[in-house]
Backbone and ligand atoms as CSV (ligand in chain L), in Angstrom:
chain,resi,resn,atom,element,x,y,z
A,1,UNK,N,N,42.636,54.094,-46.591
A,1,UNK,CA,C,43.215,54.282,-45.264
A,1,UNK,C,C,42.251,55.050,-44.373
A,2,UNK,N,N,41.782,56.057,-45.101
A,2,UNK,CA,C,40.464,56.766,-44.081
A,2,UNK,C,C,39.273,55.936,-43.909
A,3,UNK,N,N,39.506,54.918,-44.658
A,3,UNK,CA,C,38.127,54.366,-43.908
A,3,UNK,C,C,38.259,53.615,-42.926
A,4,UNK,N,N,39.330,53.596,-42.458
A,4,UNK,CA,C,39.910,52.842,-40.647
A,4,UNK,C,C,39.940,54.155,-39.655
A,5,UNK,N,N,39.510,55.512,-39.895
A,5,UNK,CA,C,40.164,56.608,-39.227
A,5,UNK,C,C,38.731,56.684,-38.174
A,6,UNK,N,N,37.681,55.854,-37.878
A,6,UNK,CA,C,37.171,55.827,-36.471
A,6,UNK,C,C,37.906,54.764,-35.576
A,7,UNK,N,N,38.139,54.027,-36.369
A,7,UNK,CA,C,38.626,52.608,-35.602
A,7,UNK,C,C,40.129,52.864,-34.942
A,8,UNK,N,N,41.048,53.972,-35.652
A,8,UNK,CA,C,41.974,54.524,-35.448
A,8,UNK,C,C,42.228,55.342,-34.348
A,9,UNK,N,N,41.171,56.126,-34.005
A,9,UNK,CA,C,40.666,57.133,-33.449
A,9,UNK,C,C,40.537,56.181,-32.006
A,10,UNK,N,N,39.518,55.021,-32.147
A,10,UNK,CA,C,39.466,54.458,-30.916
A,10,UNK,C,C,40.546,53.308,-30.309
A,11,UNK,N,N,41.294,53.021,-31.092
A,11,UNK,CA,C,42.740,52.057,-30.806
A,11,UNK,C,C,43.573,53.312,-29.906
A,12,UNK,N,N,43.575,54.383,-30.683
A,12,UNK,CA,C,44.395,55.572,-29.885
A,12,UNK,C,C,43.801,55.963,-28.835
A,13,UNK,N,N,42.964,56.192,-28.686
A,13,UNK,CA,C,42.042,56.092,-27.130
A,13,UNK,C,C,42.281,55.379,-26.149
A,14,UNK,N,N,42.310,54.228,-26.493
A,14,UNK,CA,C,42.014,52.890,-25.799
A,14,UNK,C,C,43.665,52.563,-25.309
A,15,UNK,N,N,44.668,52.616,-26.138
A,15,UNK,CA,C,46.041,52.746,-26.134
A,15,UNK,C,C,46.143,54.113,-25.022
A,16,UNK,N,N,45.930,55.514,-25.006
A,16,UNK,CA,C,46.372,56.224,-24.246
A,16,UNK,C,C,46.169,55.992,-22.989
A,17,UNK,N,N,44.485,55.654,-22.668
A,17,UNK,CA,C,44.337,55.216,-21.006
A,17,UNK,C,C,45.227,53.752,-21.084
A,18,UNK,N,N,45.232,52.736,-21.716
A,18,UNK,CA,C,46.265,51.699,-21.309
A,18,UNK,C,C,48.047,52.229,-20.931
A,19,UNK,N,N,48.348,53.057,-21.425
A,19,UNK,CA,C,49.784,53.634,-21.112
A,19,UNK,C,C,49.908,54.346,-19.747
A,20,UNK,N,N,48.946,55.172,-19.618
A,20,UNK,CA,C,48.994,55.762,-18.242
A,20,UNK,C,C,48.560,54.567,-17.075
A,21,UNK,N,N,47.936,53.640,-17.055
A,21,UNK,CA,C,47.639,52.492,-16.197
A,21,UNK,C,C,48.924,51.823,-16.081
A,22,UNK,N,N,49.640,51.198,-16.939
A,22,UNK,CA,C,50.476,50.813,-17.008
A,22,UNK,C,C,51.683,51.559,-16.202
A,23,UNK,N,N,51.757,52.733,-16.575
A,23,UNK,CA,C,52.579,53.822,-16.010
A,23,UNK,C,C,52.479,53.605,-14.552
A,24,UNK,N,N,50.988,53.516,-14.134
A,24,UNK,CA,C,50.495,53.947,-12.747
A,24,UNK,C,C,50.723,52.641,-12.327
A,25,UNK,N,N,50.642,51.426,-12.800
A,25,UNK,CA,C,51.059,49.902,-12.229
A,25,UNK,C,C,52.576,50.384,-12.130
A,26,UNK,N,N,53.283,50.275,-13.032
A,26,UNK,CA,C,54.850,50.191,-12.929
A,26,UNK,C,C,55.492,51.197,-11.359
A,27,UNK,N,N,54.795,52.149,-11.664
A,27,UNK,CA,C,55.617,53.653,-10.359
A,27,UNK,C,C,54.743,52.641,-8.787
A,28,UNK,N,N,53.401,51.988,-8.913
A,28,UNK,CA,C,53.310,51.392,-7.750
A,28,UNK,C,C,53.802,50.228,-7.858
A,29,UNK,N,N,54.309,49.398,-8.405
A,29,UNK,CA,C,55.103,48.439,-7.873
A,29,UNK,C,C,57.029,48.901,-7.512
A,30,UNK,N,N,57.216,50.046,-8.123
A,30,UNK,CA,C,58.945,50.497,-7.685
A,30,UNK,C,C,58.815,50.877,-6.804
A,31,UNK,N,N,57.586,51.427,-5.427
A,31,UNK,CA,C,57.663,52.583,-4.902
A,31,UNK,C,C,58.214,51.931,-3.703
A,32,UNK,N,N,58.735,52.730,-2.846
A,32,UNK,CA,C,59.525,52.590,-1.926
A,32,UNK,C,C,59.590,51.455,-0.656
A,33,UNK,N,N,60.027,50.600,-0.266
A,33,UNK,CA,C,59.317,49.525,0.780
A,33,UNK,C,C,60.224,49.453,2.096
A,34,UNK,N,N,59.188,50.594,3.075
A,34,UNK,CA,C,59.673,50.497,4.405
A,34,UNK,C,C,58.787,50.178,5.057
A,35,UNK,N,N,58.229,49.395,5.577
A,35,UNK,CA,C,57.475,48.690,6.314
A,35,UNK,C,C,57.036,47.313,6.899
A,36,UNK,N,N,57.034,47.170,8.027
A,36,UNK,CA,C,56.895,45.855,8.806
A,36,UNK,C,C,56.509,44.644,7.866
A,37,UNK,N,N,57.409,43.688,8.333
A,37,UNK,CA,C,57.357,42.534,7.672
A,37,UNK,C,C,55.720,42.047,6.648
A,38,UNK,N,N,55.107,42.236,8.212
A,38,UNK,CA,C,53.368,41.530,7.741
A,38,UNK,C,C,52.961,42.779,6.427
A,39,UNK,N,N,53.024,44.246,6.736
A,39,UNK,CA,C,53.034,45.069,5.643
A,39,UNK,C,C,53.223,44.638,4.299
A,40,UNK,N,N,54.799,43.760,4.263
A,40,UNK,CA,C,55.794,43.470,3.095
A,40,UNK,C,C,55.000,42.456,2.298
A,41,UNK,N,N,54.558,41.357,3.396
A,41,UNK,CA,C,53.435,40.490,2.804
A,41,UNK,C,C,52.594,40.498,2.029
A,42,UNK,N,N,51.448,41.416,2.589
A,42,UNK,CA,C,50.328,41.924,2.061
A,42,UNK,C,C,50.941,42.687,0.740
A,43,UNK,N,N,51.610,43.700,0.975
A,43,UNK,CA,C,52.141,44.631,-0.122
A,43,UNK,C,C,52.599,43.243,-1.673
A,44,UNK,N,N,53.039,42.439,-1.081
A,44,UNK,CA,C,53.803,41.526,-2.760
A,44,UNK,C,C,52.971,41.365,-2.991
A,45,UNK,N,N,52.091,40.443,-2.138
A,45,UNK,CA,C,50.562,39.933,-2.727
A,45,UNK,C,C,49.917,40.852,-3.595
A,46,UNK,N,N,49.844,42.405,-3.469
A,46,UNK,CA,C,48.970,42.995,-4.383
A,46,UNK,C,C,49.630,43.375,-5.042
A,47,UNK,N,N,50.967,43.272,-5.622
A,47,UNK,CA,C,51.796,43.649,-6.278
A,47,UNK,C,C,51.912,42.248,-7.470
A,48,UNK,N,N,51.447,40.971,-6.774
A,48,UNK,CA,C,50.982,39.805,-7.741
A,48,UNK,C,C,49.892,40.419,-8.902
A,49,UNK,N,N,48.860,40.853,-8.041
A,49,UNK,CA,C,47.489,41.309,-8.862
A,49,UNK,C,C,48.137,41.911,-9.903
A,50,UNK,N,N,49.164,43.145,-9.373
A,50,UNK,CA,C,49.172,44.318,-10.329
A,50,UNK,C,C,49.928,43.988,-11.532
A,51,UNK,N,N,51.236,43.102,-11.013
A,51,UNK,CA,C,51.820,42.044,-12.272
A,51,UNK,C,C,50.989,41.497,-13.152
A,52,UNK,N,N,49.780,40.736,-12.842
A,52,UNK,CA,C,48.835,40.211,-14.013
A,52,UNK,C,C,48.253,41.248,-14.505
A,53,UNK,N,N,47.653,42.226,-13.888
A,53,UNK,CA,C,47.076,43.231,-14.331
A,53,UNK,C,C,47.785,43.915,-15.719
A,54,UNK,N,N,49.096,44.005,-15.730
A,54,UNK,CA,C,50.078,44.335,-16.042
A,54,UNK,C,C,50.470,43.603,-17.492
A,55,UNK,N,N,50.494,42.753,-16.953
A,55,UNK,CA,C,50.875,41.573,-18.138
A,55,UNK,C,C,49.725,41.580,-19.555
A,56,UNK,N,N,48.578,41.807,-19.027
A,56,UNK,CA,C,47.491,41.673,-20.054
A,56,UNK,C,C,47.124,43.190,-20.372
A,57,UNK,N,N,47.646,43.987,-19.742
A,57,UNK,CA,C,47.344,45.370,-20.387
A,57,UNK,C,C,48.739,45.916,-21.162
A,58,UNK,N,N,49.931,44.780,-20.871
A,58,UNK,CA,C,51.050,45.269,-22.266
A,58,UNK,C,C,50.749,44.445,-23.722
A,59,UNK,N,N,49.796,43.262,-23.156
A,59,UNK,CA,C,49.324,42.316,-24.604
A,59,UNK,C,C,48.442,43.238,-24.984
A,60,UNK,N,N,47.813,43.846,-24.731
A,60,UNK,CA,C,46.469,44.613,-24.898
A,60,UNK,C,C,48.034,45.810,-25.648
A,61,UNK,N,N,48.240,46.557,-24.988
A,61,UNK,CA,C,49.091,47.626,-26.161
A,61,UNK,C,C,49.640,46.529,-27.198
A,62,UNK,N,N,50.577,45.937,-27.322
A,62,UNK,CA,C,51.441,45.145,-28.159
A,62,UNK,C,C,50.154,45.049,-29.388
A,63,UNK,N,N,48.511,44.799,-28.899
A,63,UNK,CA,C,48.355,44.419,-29.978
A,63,UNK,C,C,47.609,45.515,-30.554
A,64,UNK,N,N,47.230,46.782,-29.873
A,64,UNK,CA,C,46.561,48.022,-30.470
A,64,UNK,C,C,47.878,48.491,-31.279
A,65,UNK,N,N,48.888,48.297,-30.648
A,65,UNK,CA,C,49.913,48.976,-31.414
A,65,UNK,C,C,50.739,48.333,-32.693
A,66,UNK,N,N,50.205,47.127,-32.818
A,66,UNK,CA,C,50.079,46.222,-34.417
A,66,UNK,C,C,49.028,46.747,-35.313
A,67,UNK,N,N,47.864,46.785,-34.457
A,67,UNK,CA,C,47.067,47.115,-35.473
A,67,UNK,C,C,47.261,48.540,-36.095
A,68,UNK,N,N,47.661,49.777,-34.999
A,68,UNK,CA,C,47.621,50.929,-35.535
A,68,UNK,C,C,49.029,51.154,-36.822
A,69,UNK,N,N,49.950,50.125,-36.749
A,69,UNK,CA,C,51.130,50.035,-36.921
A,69,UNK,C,C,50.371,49.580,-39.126
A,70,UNK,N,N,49.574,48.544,-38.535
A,70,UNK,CA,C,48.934,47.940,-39.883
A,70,UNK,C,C,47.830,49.016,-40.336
A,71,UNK,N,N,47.253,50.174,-39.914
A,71,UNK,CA,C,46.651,50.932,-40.542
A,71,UNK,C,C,47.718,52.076,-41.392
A,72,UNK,N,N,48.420,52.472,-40.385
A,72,UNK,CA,C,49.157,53.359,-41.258
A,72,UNK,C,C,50.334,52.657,-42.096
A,73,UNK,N,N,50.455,51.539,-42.151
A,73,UNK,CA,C,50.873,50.608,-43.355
A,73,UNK,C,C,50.568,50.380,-44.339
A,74,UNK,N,N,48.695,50.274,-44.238
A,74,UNK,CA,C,48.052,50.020,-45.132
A,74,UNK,C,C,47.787,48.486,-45.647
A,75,UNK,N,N,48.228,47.476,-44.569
A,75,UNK,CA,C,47.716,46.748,-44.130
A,75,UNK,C,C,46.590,45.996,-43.289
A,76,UNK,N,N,46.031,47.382,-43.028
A,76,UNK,CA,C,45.217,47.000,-41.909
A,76,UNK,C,C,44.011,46.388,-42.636
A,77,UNK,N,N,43.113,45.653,-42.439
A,77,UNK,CA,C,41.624,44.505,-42.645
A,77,UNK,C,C,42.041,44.030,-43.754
A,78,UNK,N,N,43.303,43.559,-43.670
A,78,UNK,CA,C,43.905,42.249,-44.704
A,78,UNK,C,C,43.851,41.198,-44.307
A,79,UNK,N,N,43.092,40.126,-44.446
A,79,UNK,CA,C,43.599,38.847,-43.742
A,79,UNK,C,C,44.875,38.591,-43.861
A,80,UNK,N,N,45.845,38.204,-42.441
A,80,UNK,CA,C,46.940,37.389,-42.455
A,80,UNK,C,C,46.851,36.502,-43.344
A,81,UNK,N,N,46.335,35.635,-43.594
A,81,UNK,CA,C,46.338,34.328,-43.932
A,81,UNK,C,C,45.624,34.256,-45.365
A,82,UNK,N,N,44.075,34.281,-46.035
A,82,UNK,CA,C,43.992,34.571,-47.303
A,82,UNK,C,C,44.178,35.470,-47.981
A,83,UNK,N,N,44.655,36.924,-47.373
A,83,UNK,CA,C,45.032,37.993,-48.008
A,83,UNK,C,C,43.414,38.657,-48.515
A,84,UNK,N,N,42.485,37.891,-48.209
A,84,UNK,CA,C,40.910,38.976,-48.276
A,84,UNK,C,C,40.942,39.849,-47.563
A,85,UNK,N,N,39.687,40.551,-47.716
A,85,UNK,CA,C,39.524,41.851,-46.493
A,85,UNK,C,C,38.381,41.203,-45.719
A,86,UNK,N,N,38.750,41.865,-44.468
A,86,UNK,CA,C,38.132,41.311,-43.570
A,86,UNK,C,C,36.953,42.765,-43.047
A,87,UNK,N,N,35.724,41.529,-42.806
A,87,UNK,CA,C,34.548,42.396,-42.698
A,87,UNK,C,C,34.657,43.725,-42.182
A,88,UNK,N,N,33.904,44.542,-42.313
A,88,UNK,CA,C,34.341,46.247,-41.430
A,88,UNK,C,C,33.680,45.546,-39.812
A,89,UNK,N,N,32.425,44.766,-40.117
A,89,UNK,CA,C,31.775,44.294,-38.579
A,89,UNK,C,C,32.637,43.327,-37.963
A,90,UNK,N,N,33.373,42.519,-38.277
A,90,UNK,CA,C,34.242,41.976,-37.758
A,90,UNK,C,C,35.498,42.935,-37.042
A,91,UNK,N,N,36.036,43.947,-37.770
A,91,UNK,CA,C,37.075,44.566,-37.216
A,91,UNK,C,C,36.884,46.047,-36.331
A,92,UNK,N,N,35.327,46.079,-36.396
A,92,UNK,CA,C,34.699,47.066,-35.390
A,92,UNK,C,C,34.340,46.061,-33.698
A,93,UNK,N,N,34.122,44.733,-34.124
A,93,UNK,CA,C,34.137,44.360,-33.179
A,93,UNK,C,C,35.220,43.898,-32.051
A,94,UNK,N,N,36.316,43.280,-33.543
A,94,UNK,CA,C,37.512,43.366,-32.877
A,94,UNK,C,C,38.379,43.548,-33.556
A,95,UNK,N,N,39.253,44.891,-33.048
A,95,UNK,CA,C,40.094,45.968,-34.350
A,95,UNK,C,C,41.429,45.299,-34.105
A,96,UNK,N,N,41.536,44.426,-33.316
A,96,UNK,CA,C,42.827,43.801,-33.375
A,96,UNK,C,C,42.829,42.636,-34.289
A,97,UNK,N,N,41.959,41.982,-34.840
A,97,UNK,CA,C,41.821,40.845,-35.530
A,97,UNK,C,C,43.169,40.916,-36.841
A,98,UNK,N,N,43.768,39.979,-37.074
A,98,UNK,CA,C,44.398,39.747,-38.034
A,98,UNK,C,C,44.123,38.750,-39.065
A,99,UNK,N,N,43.169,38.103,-38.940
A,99,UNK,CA,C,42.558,37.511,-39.812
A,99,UNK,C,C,41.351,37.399,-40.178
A,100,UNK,N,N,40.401,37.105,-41.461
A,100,UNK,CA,C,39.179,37.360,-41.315
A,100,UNK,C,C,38.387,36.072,-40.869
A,101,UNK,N,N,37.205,36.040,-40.815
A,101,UNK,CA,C,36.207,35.403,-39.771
A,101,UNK,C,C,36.285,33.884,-40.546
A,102,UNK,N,N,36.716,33.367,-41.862
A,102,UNK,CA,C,36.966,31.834,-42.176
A,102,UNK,C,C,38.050,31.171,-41.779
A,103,UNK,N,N,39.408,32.611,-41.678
A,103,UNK,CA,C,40.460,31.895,-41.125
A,103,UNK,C,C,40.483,32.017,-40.067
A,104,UNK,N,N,39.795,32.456,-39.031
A,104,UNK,CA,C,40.166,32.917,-37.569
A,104,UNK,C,C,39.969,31.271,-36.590
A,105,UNK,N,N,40.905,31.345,-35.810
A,105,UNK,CA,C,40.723,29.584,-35.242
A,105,UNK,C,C,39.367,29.573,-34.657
L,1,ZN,ZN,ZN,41.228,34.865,-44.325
């Protein structure tokens, strides 16, 4: 299990600034809307951006928070699929991987 505890270290990193962004998307899209029509316009429109923005930084947690979920399981650099371990360079490159590099599509 400690030998995932850099990779751990940086999922939790990477997870904390994603929560506060997220935070900071969510409070600017509730925030208050008094202003002229053309304002209202412009305002959804970047409130589109912040929705996508949004959308791929809760896939982005959903999946740091599998993986950290599979380290302290003790699942973590198991392949899904043949049940091998999957390279340490493979899962430094990408610590979300759930499978190793023969089964990966
Ligand atoms: Zn595999």
């Amino acid at each position: 299990m400690t030998q995932y505890a850099d990779i751990q270290k940086d999922l939790e990193a990477r997870l904390e600034i994603l929560l506060k962004r997220t935070t900071k998307v969510e409070k600017s899209l509730r925030r208050e809307r008094d202003h002229d029509s053309q304002e209202r316009a412009q305002e959804a429109e970047n409130d589109e951006v912040l929705e996508r923005l949004d959308e791929g930084g809760l896939k982005e947690i959903d999946a740091i928070e599998g993986a950290l979920n599979r380290i302290k399981a003790g699942t973590y650099g198991i392949c899904a699929s043949c049940r091998e371990p999957i390279a340490v360079g493979r899962l430094e490159a990408l610590p979300f991987a759930r499978t190793c590099i023969d089964c990966a599509d």
